[in-house]
C-alpha positions, 0 to 999 in steps of 0.5 A: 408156226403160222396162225392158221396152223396155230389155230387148227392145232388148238382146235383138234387137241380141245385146248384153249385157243391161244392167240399169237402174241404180236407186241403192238398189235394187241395179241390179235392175229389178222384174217384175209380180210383184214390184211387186205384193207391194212393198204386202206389206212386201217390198223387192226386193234381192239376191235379185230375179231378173232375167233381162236376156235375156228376149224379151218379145214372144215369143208364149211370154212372152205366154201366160205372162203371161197365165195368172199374170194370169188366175190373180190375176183368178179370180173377180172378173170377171163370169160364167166364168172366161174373161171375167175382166178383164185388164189390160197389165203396167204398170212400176213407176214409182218416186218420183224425189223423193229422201227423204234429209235435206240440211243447209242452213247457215243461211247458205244458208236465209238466202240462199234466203229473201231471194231469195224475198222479193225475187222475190214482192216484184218480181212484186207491183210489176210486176203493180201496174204491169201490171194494173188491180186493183178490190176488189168483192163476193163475191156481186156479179153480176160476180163470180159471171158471172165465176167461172160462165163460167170454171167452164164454160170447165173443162167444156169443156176437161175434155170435150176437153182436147187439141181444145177450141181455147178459148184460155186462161181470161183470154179468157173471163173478160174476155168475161164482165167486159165484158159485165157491165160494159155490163149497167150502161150504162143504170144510168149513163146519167145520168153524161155523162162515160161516153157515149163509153166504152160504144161502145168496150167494145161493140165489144171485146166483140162482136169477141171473141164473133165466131166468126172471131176468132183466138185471137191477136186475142183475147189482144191484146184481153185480155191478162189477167183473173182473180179471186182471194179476199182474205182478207175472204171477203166481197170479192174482188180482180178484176186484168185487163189489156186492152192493146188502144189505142181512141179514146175521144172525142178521146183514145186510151186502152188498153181497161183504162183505159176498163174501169176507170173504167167499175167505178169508177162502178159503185161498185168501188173501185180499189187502187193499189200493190203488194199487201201480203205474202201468208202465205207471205211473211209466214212467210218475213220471220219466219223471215228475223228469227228466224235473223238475231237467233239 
């Protein structure tokens, strides 16, 4: 509860005012005032004055307030002094973060480092296991239809963050992978082995262009699709999941696996296997060797 709210209660139920309990700042709560001059190098402490019992929606505390911030505003509103801008009081919201220095037994810091290599490690293998992951170019046309939809799948959100009711970003990327996928189906057209994979995938995508298709529907289409830059600024790791089971001639595969062999015959090769350590796990296995050595 804010202090005002906390103030005002007490104030209606006839209670004793209780301040709010700020740790180092002396049980106090701040006014405006006095958290606009905290940027002057005052620190509020014994002697803030608060007054616990102030009724804060009493129409004598309004005309106060608004004189003191009509007051401050003088002459940087446009016109007369009258229709100088004003604002509602805002609470000063202090850090919850604490800044004290803890000290961590190197036992401990061993203890939180493994765990953390084990955990990146394990997420590694289970997304080797879960997606499909191909390494293409940077400025191929896949990954720059890619990066443009979800670039304007941001927009959109942004426009309406809390009513787009677009779903979430894998949806459009693996829409905008399917389509440039079949972009190639008269490239390959010489390539019999792929005759009964275009259908499959048109059918996917045409599915997920329809306006009448849930967004659950959607996701179980695609399950996950996302580019990420490696460290060979001149390629780009694609990874995506398209769960979904189709029949592909007279073998049922998942949607993924018919996609994945389709960007193999484009050119894109895939990679099999965990990924290797990033830099911060990498930082993690040196500081892990250095105090183990110590």
């Amino acid at each position: 509860m804010a202090p005002a709210e906390a103030a005002a209660l007490a104030n209606l139920s006839r209670a004793i005012p209780v301040t709010e309990d700020l740790g180092d700042l002396g049980g106090e709560m701040l006014n405006a005032s006095q958290t606009k001059e905290l940027g002057k190098g005052q620190v509020p402490g014994k002697g803030s004055t608060v007054n616990g019992t102030e009724d804060f929606w009493s129409q004598s505390w309004k005309d106060e307030q608004k004189g003191k911030v009509q007051a401050k505003v003088k002459g940087k509103g446009k016109g007369k002094e009258e229709h100088a801008w004003q604002s509602r009081q805002k609470h000063s919201n202090w850090p919850s973060k604490s800044t004290k220095t803890a000290v961590v037994s190197v036992e401990l810091l061993d203890l939180l480092l493994t765990q953390g290599l084990q955990s990146s490690r394990r997420l590694s293998d289970l997304e080797a296991t879960s997606y499909y992951t191909h390494n293409i170019p940077t400025n191929s046309v896949m990954c720059t239809h890619i990066e443009d939809t979800y670039q304007g799948y941001l927009a959109k959100a942004k426009a309406n963050p809390k009513e787009h009711n677009l779903g979430p970003p894998s949806i459009h990327r693996g829409i905008a992978l399917l389509k440039v996928v079949m972009d190639w189906k008269d490239h390959l057209k010489a390539k019999d082995g792929l005759t009964h994979m275009w259908p499959v995938v048109q059918k996917a995508l045409e599915e997920l262009r329809m306006e009448e298709t849930d967004l659950s529907d959607s996701q179980c289409i695609v399950g996950h699709c996302k580019i990420v830059p490696m460290f060979d600024k001149a390629r780009t790791r694609l990874t995506f999941g398209f769960p979904i089971i189709v029949i592909c001639g007279e073998k049922t595969h998942t949607l993924g696996s018919v996609v994945s062999r389709l960007i193999r015959a484009i050119g894109y090769d895939r990679m099999v296997g965990p990924a290797p350590d990033g830099y911060i796990s990498r930082r993690f296995s040196e500081t892990l060797a250095t105090l183990r050595e110590e």
